[in-house]
Structure formats: C-alpha cells, structure tokens
Backbone bond lengths (Angstrom), bond angles and torsions (degrees), N, CA, C in turn:
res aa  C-N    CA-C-N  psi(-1)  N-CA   C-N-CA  omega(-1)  CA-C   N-CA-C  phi
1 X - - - 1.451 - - 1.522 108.90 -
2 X 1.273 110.22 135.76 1.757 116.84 179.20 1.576 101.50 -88.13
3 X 1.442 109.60 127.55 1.519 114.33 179.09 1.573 103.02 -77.01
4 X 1.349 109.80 149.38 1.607 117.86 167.40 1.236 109.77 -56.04
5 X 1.455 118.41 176.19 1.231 124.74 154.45 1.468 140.16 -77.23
6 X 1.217 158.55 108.28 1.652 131.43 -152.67 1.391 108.78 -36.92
7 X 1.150 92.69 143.08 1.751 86.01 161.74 1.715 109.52 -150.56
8 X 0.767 127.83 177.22 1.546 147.57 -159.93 1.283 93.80 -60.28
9 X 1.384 134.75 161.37 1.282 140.16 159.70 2.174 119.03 -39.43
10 X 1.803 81.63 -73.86 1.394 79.48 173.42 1.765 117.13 -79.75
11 X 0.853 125.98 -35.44 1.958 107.74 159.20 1.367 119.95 -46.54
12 X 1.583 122.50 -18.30 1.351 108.13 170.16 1.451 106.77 -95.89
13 X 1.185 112.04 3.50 2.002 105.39 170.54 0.919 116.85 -111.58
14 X 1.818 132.77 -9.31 1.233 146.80 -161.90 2.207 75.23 -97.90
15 X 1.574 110.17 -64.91 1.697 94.58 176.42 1.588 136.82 -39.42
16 X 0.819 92.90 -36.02 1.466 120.66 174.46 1.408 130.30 -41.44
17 X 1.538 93.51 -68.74 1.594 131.77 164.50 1.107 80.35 -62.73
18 X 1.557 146.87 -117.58 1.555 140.18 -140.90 1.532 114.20 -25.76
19 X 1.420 107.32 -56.53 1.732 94.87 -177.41 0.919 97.13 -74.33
20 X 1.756 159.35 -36.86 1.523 129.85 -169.57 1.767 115.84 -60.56
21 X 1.637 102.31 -26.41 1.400 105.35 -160.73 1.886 106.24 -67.56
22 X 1.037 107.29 -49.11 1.574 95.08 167.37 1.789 120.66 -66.88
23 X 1.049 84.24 -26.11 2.034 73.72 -177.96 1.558 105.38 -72.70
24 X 1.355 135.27 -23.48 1.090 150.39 163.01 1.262 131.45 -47.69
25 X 1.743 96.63 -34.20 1.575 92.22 173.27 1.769 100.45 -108.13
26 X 1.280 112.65 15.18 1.924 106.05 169.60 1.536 93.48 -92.40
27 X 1.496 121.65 -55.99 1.166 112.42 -140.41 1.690 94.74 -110.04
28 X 1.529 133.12 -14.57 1.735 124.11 -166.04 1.464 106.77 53.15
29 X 1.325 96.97 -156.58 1.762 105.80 -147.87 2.037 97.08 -68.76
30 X 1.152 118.75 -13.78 1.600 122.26 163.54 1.285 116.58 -60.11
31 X 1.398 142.49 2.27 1.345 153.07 -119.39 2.680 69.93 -119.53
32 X 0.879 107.59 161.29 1.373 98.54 175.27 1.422 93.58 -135.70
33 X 1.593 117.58 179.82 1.467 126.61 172.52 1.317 117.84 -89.33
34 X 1.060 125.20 -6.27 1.448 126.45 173.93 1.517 99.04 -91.97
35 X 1.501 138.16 -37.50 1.659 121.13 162.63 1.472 109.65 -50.29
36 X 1.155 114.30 -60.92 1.636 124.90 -173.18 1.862 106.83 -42.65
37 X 0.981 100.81 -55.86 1.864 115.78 -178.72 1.815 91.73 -51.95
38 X 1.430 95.02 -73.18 1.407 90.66 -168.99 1.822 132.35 -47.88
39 X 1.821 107.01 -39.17 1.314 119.84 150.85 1.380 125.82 -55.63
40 X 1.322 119.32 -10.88 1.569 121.36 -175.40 1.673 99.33 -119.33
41 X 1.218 132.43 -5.57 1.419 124.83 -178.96 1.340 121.70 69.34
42 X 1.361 111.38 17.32 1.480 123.83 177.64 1.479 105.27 -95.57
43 X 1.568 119.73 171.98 1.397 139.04 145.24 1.692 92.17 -71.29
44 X 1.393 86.44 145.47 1.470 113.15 -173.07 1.925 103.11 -71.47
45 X 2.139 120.05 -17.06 1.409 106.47 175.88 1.402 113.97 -89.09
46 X 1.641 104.58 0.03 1.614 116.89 177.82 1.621 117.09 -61.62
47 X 1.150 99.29 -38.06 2.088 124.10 175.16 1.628 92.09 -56.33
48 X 0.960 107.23 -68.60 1.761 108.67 -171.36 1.671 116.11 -75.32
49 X 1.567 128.82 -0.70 1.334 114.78 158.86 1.773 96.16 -88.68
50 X 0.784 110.84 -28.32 1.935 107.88 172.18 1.410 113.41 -52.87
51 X 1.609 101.63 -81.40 1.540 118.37 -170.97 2.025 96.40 -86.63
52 X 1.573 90.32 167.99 1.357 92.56 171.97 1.929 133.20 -77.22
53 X 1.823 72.02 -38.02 1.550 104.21 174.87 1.759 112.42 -150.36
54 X 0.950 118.11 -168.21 1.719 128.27 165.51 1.175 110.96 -56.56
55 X 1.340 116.13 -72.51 1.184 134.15 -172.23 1.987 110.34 -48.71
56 X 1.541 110.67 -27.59 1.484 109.57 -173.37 1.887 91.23 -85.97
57 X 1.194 102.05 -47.93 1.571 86.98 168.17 1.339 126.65 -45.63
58 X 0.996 103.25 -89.17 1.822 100.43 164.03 1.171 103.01 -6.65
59 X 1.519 148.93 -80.90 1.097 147.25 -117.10 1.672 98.19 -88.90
60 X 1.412 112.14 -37.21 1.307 132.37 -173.11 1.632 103.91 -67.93
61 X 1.574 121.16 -49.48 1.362 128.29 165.61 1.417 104.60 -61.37
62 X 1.174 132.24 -60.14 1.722 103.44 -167.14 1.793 118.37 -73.44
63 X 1.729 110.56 -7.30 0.860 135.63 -176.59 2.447 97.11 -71.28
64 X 1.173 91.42 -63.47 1.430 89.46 176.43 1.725 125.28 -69.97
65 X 0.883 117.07 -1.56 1.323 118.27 159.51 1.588 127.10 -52.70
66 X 1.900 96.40 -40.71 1.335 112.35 175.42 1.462 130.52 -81.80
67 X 1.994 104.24 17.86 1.405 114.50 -163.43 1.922 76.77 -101.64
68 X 1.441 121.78 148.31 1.458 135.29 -151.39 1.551 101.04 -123.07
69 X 1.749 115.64 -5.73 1.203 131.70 -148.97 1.749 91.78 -62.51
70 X 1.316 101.78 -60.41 2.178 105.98 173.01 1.104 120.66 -38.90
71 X 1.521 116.89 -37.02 1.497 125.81 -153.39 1.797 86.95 -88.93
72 X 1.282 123.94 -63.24 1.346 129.90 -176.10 1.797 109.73 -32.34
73 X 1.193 101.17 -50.82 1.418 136.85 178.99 1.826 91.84 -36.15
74 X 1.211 87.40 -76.18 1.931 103.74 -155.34 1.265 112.43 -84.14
75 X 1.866 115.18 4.08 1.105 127.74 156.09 1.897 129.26 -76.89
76 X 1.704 81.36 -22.47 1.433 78.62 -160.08 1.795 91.26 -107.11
77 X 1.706 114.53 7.46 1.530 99.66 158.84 1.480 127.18 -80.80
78 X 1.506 107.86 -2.68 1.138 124.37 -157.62 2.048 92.97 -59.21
79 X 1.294 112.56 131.04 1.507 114.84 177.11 1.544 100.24 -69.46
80 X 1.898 97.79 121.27 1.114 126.54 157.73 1.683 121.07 -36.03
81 X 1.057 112.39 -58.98 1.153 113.45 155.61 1.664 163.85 -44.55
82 X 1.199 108.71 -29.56 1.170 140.90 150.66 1.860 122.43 -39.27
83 X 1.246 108.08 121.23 1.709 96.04 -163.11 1.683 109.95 -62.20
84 X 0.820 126.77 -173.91 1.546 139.55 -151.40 1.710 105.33 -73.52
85 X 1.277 94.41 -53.70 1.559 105.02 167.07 1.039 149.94 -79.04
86 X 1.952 113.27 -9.47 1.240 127.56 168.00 1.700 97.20 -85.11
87 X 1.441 125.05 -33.96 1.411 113.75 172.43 1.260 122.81 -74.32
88 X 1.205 122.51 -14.47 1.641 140.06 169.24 1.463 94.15 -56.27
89 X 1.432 111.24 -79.71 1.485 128.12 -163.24 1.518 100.03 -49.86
90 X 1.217 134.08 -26.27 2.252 136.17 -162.00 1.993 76.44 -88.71
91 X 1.225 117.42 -72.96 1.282 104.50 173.53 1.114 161.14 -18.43
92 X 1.659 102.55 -52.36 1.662 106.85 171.77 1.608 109.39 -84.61
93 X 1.650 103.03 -13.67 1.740 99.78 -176.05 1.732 108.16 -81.52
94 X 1.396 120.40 -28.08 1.524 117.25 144.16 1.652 134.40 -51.28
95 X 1.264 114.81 -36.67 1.218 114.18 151.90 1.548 141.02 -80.54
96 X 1.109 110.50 -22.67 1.537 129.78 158.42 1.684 105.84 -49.65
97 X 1.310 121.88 -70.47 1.342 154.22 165.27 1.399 79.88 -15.73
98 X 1.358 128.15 -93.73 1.255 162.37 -173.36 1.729 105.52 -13.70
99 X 1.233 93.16 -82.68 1.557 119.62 175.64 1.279 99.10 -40.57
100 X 1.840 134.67 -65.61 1.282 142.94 -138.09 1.626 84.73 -84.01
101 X 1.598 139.79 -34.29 1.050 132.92 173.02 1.675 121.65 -63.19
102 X 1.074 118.24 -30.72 1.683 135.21 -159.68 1.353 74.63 -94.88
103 X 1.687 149.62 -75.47 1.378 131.63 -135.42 1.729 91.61 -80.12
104 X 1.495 124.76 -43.71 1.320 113.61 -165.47 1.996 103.87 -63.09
105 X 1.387 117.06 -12.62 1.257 110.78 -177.05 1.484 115.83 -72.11
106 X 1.780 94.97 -43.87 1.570 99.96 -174.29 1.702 97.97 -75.15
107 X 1.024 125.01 -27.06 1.524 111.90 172.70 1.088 136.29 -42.14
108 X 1.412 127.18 -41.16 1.006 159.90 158.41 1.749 129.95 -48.77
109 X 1.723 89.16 -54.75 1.450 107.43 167.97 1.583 114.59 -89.71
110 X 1.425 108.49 2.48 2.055 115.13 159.96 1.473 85.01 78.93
111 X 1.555 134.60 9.54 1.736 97.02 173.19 1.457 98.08 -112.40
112 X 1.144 111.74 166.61 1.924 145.38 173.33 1.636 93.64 -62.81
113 X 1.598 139.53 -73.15 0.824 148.02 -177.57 1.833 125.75 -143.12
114 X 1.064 100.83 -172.08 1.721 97.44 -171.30 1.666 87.04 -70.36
115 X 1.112 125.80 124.10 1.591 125.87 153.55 1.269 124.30 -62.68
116 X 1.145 121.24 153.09 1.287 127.49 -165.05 1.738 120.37 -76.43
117 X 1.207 115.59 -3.64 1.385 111.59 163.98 1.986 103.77 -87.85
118 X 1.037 93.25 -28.53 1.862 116.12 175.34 1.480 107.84 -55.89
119 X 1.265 132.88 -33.06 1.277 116.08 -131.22 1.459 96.84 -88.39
120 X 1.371 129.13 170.07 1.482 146.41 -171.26 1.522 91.26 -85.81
121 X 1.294 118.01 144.37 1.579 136.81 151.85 1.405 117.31 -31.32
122 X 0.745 133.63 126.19 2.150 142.89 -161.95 1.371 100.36 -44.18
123 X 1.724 120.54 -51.19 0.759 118.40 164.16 1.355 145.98 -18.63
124 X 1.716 101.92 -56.71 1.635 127.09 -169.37 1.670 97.75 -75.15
125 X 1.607 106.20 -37.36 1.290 102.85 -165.23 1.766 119.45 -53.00
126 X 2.053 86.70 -44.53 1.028 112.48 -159.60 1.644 129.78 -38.60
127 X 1.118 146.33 67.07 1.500 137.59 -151.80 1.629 111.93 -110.54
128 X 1.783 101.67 48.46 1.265 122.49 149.77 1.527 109.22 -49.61
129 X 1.029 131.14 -49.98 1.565 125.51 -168.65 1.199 110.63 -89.34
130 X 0.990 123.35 -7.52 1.825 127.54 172.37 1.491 93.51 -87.24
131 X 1.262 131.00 -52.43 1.267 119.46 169.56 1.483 144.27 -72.71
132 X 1.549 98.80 -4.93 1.616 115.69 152.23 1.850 102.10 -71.62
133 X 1.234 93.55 -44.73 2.109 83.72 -156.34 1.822 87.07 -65.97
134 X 1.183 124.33 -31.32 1.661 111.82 169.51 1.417 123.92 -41.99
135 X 1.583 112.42 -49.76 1.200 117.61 -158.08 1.795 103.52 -105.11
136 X 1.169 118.55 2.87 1.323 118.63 131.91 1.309 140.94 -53.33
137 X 1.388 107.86 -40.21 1.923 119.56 179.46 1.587 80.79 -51.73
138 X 1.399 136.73 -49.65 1.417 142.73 -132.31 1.618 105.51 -68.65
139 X 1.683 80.90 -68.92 1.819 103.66 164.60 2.002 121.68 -2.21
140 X 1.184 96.42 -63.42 1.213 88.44 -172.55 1.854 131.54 -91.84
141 X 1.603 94.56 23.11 1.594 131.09 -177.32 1.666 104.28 -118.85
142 X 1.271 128.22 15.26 1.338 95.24 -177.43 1.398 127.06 -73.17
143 X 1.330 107.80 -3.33 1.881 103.03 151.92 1.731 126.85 -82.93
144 X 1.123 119.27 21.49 0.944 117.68 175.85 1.818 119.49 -131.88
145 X 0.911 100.12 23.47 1.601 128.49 -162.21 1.561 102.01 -145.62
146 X 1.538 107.04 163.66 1.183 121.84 -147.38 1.609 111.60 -138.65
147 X 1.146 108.33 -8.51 1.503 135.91 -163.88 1.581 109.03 -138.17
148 X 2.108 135.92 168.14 1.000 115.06 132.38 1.168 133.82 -59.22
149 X 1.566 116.94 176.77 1.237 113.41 -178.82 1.347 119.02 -78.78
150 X 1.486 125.63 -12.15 1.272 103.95 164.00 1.324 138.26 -84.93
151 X 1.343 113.05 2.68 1.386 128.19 -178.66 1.330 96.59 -81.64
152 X 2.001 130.36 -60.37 1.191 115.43 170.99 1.154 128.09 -35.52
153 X 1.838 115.61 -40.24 0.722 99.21 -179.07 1.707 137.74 -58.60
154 X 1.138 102.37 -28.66 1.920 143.13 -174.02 1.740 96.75 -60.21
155 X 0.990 103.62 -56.54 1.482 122.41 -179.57 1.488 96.53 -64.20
156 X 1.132 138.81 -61.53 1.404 138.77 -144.97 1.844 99.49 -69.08
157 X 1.180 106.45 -52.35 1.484 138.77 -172.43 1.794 100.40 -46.13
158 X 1.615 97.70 -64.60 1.594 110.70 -173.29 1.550 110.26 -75.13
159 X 1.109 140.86 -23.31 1.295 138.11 141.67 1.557 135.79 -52.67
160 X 1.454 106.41 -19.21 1.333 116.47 179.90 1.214 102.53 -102.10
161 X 1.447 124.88 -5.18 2.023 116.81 -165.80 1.714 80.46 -112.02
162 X 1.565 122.29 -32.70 1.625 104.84 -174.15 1.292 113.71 -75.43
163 X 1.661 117.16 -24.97 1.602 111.48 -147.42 1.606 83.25 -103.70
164 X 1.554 122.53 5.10 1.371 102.29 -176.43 1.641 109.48 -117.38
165 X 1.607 103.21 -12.24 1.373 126.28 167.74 1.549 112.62 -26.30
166 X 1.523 121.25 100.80 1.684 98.52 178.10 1.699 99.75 -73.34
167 X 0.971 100.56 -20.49 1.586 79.03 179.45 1.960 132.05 -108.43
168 X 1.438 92.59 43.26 1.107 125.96 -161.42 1.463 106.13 -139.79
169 X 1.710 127.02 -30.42 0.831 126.94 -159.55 1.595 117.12 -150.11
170 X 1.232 107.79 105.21 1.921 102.65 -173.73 1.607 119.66 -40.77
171 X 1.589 101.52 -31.37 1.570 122.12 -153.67 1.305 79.16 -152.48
172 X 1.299 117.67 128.38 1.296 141.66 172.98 1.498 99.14 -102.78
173 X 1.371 88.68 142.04 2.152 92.30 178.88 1.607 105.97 -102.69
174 X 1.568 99.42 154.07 1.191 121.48 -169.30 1.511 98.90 -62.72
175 X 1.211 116.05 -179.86 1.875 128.62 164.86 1.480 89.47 -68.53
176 X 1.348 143.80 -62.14 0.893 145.46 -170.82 1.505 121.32 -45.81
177 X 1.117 122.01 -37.58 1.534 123.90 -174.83 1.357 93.93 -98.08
178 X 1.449 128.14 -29.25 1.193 109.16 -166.76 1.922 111.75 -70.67
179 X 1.930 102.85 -40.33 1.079 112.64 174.05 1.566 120.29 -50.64
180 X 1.164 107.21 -22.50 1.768 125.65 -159.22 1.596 98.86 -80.73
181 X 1.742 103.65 -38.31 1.566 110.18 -167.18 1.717 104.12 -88.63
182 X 1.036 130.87 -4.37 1.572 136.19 172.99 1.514 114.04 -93.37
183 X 1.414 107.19 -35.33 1.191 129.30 -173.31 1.751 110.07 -70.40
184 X 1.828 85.28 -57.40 1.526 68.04 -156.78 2.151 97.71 -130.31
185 X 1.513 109.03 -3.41 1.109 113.19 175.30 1.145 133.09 82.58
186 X 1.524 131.90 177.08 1.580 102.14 154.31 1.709 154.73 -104.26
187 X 1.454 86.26 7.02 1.390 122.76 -168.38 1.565 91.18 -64.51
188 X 1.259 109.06 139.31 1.325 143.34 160.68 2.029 103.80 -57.87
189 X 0.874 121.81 118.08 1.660 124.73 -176.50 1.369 90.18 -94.94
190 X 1.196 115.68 163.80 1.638 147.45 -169.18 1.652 110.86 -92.68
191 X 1.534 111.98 -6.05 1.638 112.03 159.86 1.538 104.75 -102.17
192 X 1.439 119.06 -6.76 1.610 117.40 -179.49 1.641 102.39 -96.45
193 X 0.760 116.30 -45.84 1.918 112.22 172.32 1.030 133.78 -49.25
C-alpha cells in the first residue's frame, strides 16, 4: 500500500470522507475499515485517530453530502448567457444528479433521511447560498418572470425535489418538463384557445 502524503488535520478527514462516500453507496453500513483505509491510502489506525469509530465516520460521510459547497460551485458556471430556460434545464439536471445521489446513499444505509442524532451542524445544512446562486440564473430575466428571483428560485427547487421524488413520483419528470411546468404551466393561454 502507498502511504498518503501528510496532510492537515481537516484535509485528512475531508480525504477520508471522499473515499468512504463511494464505498458507501456499493457496499452501506457492511462497507469495513480496512476498504475505507485502503480507498483513502491510510493505515487502517489512521481512520480511528480521525473518527472515533466507524459508525462516527459514517455519520460524518452522510453528514457531508449535505455540504452544497459543489452544487453552488456548478451553479454559478452555468453560462450567463444562455436563455432562461436552457440555464433552468443545466440546473435542475445538477440537482436531480444531486437528489438521485443522497436517496441512493440513504438506500443503502436503510434510512428515510439523515436522523436527528445524524444530522450535519445548521451550518452544513444551511443551502442559503445554493439558493442565492439559483436565483441569480433568474436575475437577468426579470421581464420574463412573474415573481422575485428568489421565490423562482423557491419554486424551481420544490418542483425539482417533488417531480424527481421516487417516492413521490411513479415517473419522475425530466429537467425538461419540470422547467416547462415553472415556466410556462398548464393552463391553456388566451393566444392558444
């Protein structure tokens, strides 16, 4: 086995967390510390001067899933340019992505959601700024919108977590229908009648 390089306290737990998070969703709470060590390039007593036990790892991995810092990220490369609805549509397929990753995790690990001894620091939860970089795409449409942008944004968000909900939804809708149904609804308009 090739040892890591030192690294900082939190870069060696922020590493850590990365290789557990995929082995987590092959194998769930069967996942052992000698895969994790070996996916992270550590000695297997390196896991335990970090975490306390498995189980605090774990908790710390399903715990970082709910950090939005990537998502904010790949929201705000989205080209400025691009009309309202082709950046709508790059959007909800990053959050879709998102969602379909977080439910296949807890699937795996048998829970409904992060439980409440589980849950991430308010902080982590917090995805005020994922929902600013949303209601930015908006920003540069306010004639074409009907609302501020953070309400679209609000709207955009809760349509994409219901219509993609498997367990909310027989048939989950595309980015496309979902964008289509914020956009433009289902009502029949008064130049289509």
């Amino acid at each position: 086995m090739v040892r890591a390089a030192p690294l900082a306290p939190d870069a060696r737990r922020a590493s850590i967390i990365a290789a557990t998070l995929p082995l987590l969703r092959m194998y769930g709470r069967e996942i052992t510390t000698s895969q994790i060590a070996l996916a992270a390039g550590v000695a297997e007593g390196t896991l335990f001067r970090v975490f306390p036990d498995k189980e605090a790892l774990i908790s710390a991995t399903v715990a970082s899933v709910f950090d939005p810092t990537a998502d904010e990220a790949e929201v705000a490369r989205i080209d400025p340019g691009l009309p309202l609805r082709d950046k709508l549509i790059t959007a909800i397929e990053m959050l879709q992505r998102r969602l379909s990753e977080i439910w296949q995790l807890f699937s795996m690990l048998g829970i409904a959601g992060p439980p409440e001894a589980r849950r991430p620091p308010p902080a982590r939860m917090d995805d005020s700024r994922l929902r600013a970089a949303l209601a930015k795409l908006f920003e540069p449409h306010l004639d074409e919108i009907r609302c501020v942008p953070e309400e679209a944004a609000r709207f955009l968000r809760a349509i994409a977590f219901a219509g993609t909900h498997p367990r909310l939804t027989d048939r989950p809708m595309t980015p496309h229908e979902i964008v289509t149904l914020l956009l433009d609804g289902i009502r029949v308009r008064d130049e289509e009648a």
